[in-house]
C-alpha positions in Angstrom: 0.0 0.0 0.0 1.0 3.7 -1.1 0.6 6.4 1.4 0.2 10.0 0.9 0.3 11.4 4.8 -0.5 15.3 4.8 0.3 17.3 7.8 -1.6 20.3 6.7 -1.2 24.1 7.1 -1.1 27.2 5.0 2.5 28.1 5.7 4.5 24.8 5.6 1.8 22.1 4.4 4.4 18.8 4.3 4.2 15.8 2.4 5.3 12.3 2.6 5.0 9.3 0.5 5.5 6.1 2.5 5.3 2.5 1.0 3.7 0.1 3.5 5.6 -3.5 2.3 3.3 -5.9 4.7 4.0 -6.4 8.4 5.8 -3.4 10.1 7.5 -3.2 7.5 7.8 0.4 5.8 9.7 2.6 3.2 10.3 6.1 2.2 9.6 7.4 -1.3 9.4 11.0 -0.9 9.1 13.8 1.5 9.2 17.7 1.7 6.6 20.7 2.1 4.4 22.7 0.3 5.3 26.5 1.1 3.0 29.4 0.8 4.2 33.0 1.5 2.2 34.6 4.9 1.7 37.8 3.2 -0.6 36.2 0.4 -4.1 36.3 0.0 -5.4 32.8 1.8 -7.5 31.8 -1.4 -3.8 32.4 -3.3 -2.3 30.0 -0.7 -4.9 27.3 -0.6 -4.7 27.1 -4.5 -1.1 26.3 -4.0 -1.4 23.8 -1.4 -4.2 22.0 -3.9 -1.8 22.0 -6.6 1.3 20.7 -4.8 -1.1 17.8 -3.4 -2.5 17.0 -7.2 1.3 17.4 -8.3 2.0 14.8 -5.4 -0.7 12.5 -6.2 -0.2 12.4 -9.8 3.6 11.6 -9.8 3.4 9.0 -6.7 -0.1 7.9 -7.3 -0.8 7.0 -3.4 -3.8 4.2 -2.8 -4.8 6.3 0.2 -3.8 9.7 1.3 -3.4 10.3 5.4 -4.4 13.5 6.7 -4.0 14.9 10.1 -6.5 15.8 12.2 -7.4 19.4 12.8 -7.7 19.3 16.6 -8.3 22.3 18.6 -5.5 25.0 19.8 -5.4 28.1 21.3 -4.7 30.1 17.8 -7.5 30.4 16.2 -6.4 31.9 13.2 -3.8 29.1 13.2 -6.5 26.4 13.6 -8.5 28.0 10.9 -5.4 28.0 8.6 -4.7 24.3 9.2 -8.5 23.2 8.9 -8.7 25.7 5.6 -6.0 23.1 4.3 -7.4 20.1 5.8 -10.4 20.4 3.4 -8.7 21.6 0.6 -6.2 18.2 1.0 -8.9 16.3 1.1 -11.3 17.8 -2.0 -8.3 17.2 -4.7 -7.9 13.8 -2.9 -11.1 13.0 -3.5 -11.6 14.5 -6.9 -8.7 11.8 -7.5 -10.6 9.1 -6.7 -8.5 8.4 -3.2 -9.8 7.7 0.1 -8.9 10.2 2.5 -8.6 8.8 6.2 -7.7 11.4 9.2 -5.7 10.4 12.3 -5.6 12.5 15.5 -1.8 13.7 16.3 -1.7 11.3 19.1 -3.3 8.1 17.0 -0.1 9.0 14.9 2.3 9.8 17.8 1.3 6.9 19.8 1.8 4.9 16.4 5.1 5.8 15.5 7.2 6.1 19.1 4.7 4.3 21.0 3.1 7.4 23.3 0.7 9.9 22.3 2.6 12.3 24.1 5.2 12.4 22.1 7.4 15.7 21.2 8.0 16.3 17.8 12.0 15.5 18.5 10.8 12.1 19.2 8.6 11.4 16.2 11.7 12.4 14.0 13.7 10.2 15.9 11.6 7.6 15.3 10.6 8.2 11.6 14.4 8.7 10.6 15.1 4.9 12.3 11.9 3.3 10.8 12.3 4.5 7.5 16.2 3.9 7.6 17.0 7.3 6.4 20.8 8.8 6.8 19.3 12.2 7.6 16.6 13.4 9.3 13.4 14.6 7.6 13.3 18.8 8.1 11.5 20.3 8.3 9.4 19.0 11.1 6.0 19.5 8.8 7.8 16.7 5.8 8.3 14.4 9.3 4.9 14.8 10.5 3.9 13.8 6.9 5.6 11.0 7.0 4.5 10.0 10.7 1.2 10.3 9.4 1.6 7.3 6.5 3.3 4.7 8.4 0.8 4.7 10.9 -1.6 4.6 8.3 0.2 1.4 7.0 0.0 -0.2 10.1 -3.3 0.8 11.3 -5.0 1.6 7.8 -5.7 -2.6 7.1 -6.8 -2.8 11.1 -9.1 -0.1 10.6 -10.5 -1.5 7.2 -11.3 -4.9 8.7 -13.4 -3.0 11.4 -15.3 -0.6 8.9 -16.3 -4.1 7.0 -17.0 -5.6 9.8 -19.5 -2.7 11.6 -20.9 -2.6 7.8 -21.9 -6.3 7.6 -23.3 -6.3 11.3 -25.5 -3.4 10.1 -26.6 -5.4 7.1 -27.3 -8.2 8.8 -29.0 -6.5 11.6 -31.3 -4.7 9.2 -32.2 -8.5 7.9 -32.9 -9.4 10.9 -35.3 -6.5 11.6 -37.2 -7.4 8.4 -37.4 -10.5 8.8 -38.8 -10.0 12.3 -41.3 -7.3 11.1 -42.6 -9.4 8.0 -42.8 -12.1 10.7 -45.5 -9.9 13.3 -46.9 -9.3 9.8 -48.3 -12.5 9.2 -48.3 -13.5 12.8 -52.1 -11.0 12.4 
């Protein structure tokens, strides 16, 4: 499985391309960040982030693209900024045709190093020595990206299972129901 992971944000929106081998297994295609000048207009800087995604998605054609979670901070103008993104990420995803999953900074954090209290320092740590890379990924945004798709590889097939699971329970309870109504029915 090909994963896209997104850490987005209007400033520094980063990228990374992760290729989930099976097991725990995982490897780095491509990382960096989508830069957008402050002093733009936001509709300006959204367009960009759009097209660095589309650029992303057409040369690495992902299965799946892995987007943080816009969780709440102090900055609201920050928050709006990140969630502005967020969506945008997730329209040209899904004008691709890709399903766009969102993880929660700690689902990711815990993921990766194993707490969801992680500091960013730690998450690099740990995406530099899973992905076996000399260097590590800066700046913190292309890291987070990359955080973002292994735990998608490892939770993404987990997390499948249980959606197709809840949806055939469902299925079967509604059955159930109308069987148990048609059976009242002729029970009168």
């Amino acid at each position: 499985m090909r994963v896209l992971g997104v850490d987005p944000g209007l400033t520094r929106c980063g990228l990374g391309v992760v290729d989930g081998t099976g097991g725990r297994q995982v490897r780095c295609v491509t990382y960096g960040v989508i830069r957008t000048p402050p002093d733009d207009e936001v509709s300006r800087r959204l367009l960009r982030v759009a097209d660095g995604v589309r650029e992303a998605i057409a040369e690495h054609r992902p299965d799946v693209v892995a987007v943080e979670r816009v969780f709440s901070q102090t900055n609201v103008r920050t928050v709006m900024g990140t969630a502005q993104a967020s969506g945008v990420v997730a329209l040209v995803a899904a004008q691709a045709g890709l399903r766009v999953v969102f993880h929660t900074p700690s689902e990711v954090k815990a993921a990766v190093t194993g707490s969801g209290l992680a500091g960013k320092e730690q998450v690099t740590a740990m995406v530099t020595r899973l992905l076996g890379l000399v260097d590590k990924p800066r700046p913190a945004d292309a890291a987070d990206a990359l955080a973002l798709a292994i735990c998608h590889c490892w939770r993404g097939p987990m997390l499948e299972r249980m959606a197709e699971a809840k949806a055939t329970s469902e299925r079967q309870a509604r059955a159930h129901r109308a069987r148990l109504a048609e059976a009242v029915t002729k029970g009168k």
